[in-house]
Every structure is written in C-alpha cells, then in structure tokens.
N, C-alpha and C positions, 0 to 999 in steps of 0.2 A: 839587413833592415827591412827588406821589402816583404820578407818570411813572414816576420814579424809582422808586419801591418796587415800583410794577406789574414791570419790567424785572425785579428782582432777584427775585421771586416766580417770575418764566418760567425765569429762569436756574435756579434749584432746583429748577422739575417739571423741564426739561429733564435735569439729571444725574440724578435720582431718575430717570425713565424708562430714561435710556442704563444707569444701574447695575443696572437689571432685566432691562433687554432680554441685559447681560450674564451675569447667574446664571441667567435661563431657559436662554441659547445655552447653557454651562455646563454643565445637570445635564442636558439632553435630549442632547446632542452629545459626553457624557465618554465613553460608548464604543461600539463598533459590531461585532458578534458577525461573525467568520470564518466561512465557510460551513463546513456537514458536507459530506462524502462517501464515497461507497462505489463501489467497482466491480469487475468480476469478475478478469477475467483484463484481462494486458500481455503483451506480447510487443516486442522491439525491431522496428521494422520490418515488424511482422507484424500484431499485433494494437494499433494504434496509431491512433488513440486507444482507450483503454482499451473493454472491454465486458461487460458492461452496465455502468452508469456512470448515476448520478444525484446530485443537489447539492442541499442546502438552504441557501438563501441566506436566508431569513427563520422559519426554527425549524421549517416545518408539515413536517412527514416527506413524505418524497418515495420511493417503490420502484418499482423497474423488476424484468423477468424475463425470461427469454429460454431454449429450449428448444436448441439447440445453437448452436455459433457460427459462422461464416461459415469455407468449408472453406479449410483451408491445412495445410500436412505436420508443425507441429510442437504442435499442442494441440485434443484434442477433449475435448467434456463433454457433460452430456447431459442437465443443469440450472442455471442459476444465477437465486438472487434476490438484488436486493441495496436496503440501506433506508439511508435517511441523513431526523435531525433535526435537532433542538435538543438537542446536546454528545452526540450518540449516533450510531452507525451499526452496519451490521451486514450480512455476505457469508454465503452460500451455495452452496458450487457439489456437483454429486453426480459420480459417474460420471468421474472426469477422468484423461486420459491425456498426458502428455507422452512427446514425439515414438511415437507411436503405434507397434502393430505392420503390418507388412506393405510394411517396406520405409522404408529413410533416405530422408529428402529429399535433395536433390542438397545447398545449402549444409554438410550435415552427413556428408555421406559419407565424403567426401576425410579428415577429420578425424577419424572415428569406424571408420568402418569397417574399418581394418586390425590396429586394438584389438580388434573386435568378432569379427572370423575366427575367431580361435583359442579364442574361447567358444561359436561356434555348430560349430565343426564338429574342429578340432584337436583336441580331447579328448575324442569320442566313444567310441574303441574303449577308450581307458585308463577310461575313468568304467565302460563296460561291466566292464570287468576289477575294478575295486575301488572304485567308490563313494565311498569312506571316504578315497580316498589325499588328503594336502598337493597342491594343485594352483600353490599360489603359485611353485613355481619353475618350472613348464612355461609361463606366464604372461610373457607382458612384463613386465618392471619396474614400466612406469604405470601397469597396471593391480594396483598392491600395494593403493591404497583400497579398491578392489571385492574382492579375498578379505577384507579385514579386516571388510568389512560381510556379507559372502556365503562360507558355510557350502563346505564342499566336496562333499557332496549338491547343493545350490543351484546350485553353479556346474554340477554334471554335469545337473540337472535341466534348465538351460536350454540346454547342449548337446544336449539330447534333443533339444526340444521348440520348438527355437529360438529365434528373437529377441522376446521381446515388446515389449513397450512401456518404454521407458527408465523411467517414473517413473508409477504411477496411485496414484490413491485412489477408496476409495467413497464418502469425503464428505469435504467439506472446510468450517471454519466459521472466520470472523472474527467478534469484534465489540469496540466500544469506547466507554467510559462516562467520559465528562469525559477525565482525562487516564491512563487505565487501560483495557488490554485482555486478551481471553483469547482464546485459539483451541483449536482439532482438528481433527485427519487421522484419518479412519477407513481400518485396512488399506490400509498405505501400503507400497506393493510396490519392487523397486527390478529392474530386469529380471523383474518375473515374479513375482520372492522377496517376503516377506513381512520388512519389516526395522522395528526400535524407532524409536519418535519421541521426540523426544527430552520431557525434561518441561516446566512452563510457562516458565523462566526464559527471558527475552527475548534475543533475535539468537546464538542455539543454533548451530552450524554444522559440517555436517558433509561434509571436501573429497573429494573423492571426481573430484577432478583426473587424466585431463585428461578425462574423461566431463562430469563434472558436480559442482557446487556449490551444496548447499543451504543455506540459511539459514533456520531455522525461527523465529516469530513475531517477524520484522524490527518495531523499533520504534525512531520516533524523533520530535523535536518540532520545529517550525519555525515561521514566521510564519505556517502555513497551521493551526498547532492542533497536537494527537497523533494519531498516525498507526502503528496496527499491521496488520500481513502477514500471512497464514498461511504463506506460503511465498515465499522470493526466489528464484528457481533460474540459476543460469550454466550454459551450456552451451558446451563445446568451449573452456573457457577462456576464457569470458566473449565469444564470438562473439555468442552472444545471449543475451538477459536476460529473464528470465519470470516475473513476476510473479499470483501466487494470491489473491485475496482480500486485499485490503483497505481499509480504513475507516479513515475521518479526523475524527475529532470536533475542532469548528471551537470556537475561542477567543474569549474579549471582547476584543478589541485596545484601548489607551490612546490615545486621538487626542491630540495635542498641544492643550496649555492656550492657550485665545487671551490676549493679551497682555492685562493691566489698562486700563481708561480712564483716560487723564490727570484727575487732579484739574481741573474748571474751575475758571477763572482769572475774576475781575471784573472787567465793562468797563465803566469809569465813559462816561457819555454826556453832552455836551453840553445838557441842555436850556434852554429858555428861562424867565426867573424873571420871572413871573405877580403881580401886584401883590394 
C-alpha cells in the first residue's frame, strides 16, 4: 500500500509542476514589443534601403546621423538625425531639396520638362510686361495645380530666375509617441515659391499632378506598430516615391495562448501484496 500511495504523491508534484511551468510559460511569454523605428529619407530605387535608418528591437534608444546623403539627381540634405525607442521615435532632416536645382535628371526629363519650358522661359517677356496678369490660360492645362498653388508674381518670378529646386524645406521633423504623432516643415517652397503647409490633420494632400504629389503627415497602423511621415511625395505620376521623415513606434504584439495541460488521468499499477 505504501507503493502505491508513494506513486500517487509523484503523480500530483508531477501536474503541480507541469501547471507552473505553464503559468510562468504564460505571463513571461504573453507578449513580445514590435521594434521602433526611424529613418530619414526613401526614395524608389534610389535611396533604398531607407537612410539614415535605425531600430529598437529591445526598448534602449538607438540614433544615427548623417551629414549628407550619397549623391544621386533626385534629393539632397544637408542634415539628418533620427532616434528610435521604447513606443517612441523621432526624424530630423535640415536643408532639403527635391530634385534639386541645376538641371532634371534624365528619368525625369522626358516627363517634366516639356511642362517645365514654358515656366522658365515662354513667359518671360509677358511677366516683364505685367506681372499681375492670370497666367493660367497661357499655361498648359496640367499644369492648372501649379497656378492654384503659385501666385502670378511667383510664376513670373521663377520665369526670371529659373528652375529651382521642385520642392525644399529648411527643416523638416517627425516624431511619434505610442500611437500618436506630430510633424513640421519649416519654409516649404514649391519651385522657389514659398507655399502653406497644410495644418496637423493627418494624410493632408495636396495634387499637384502631373509634377508632383504631396501627402503631408502620412499616417497609418499595421502589424509593425503607428507609423507617421512628414512628407510622402509622388513624382511624375508616381514614377517615383519619396519619402521624408519617418517614425514608427513599435506595439506589444499578443502571441497566441499555449493550449491547457490535459487533466492527469490515474494509473492504477500492479503491485505485489506483501504479507
């Protein structure tokens, strides 16, 4: 008899253990934090993978910085920092210019440039003549977004003066706090011109087809956490996609519940009865 009861004693530390080992698996294992991240600029193609670009995988803040970017025809800066933690991140870039002045890149020429003619140079003598006059009907058609945003001063001014840089700012900022973010564009020019940003409300967008496509403080949520922009840009009808500043503050994800331990079951044993 004593066999016996010894047996049935192991049987109960044995489930007592299994039912621990399952509440520790349980509370240590119920969730697992998405990384943060931040990075500066995207570009399709071009600036791929993202730069500067840092990840916290386990909450300790992580920043990187970088003093310009690697040359190529369609985005120059001339600062960026960017910082990613625990349910926080956060972009910086200064000085930034899409597709720069001093000439299209080739991918964007064929596309832009025959729009762009008659701003740099077709309405020279008339701007000279009156300044002040409606320029939208001496304008191509497609370009009716660009008067709506661009004064008729503006358009003569950059008939002066030239082509400058399709799109700059003096500063540009992300950041994001759990699942909330804010930005800013300091003096955000559009040719040269000085044009409104729009206010905080989130994926703002203003078309401005077939030049360009902005979307001001792109936000959205997925498996990877919240995730806000300072800026999305389409160029040439979405030829290429440029991305400004942004920061991804990373989620507790729900790992799946491990299954209950079967109730044990009694195993009666054979033994032998002892006089």
């Amino acid at each position: 008899m004593k066999r016996r009861a010894l047996a049935g004693v192991g049987a109960t530390v044995g489930s007592l253990t299994a039912a621990t080992a399952l509440l520790i698996g349980a509370v240590s294992g119920h969730a697992s934090p998405a990384p943060s991240e931040a990075y500066g600029a995207f570009i399709t193609g071009v600036i791929d993978p993202p730069q500067p670009h840092v990840q916290s995988t386990d909450g300790t803040e992580q920043s990187d910085s970088l003093a310009e970017l690697p040359d190529n025809p369609l985005l120059d800066l001339r600062a960026a920092t960017v910082t990613a933690g625990d349910s926080h991140a956060s972009v910086e870039l200064a000085n930034v210019e899409i597709v720069p002045s001093g000439g299209l890149p080739p991918e964007l020429e064929e596309a832009l440039q025959p729009l762009l003619d008659p701003v740099e140079s077709g309405f020279t003598q008339l701007c000279a003549e009156d300044p002040t006059q409606d320029l939208s009907e001496q304008l191509p058609a497609e370009l009716d977004p660009l008067t709506e945003q661009l004064s008729p001063q503006q358009m003569c001014d950059i008939a002066e003066d030239g082509t400058p840089a399709l799109l700059s700012a003096d500063l540009i900022t992300v950041a994001c706090e759990g699942d909330s973010g804010t930005f800013e564009i300091a003096n955000l020019r559009l040719l040269g011109q000085e044009i409104e940003v729009p206010g905080p409300d989130a994926n703002t967008e203003i078309p401005l087809d077939p030049l360009v496509n902005i979307t001001f403080n792109k936000q959205f949520s997925d498996d990877d956490g919240f995730t806000t922009q300072a800026m999305a840009v389409e160029i040439a009808e979405g030829e290429f996609e440029v991305v400004l500043a942004s920061a991804t503050c990373g989620t507790a994800q729900d790992e799946p519940e491990e299954p209950m331990a079967p109730k044990p079951t009694p195993v009666e044993t054979q033994l032998p009865v002892t006089g």
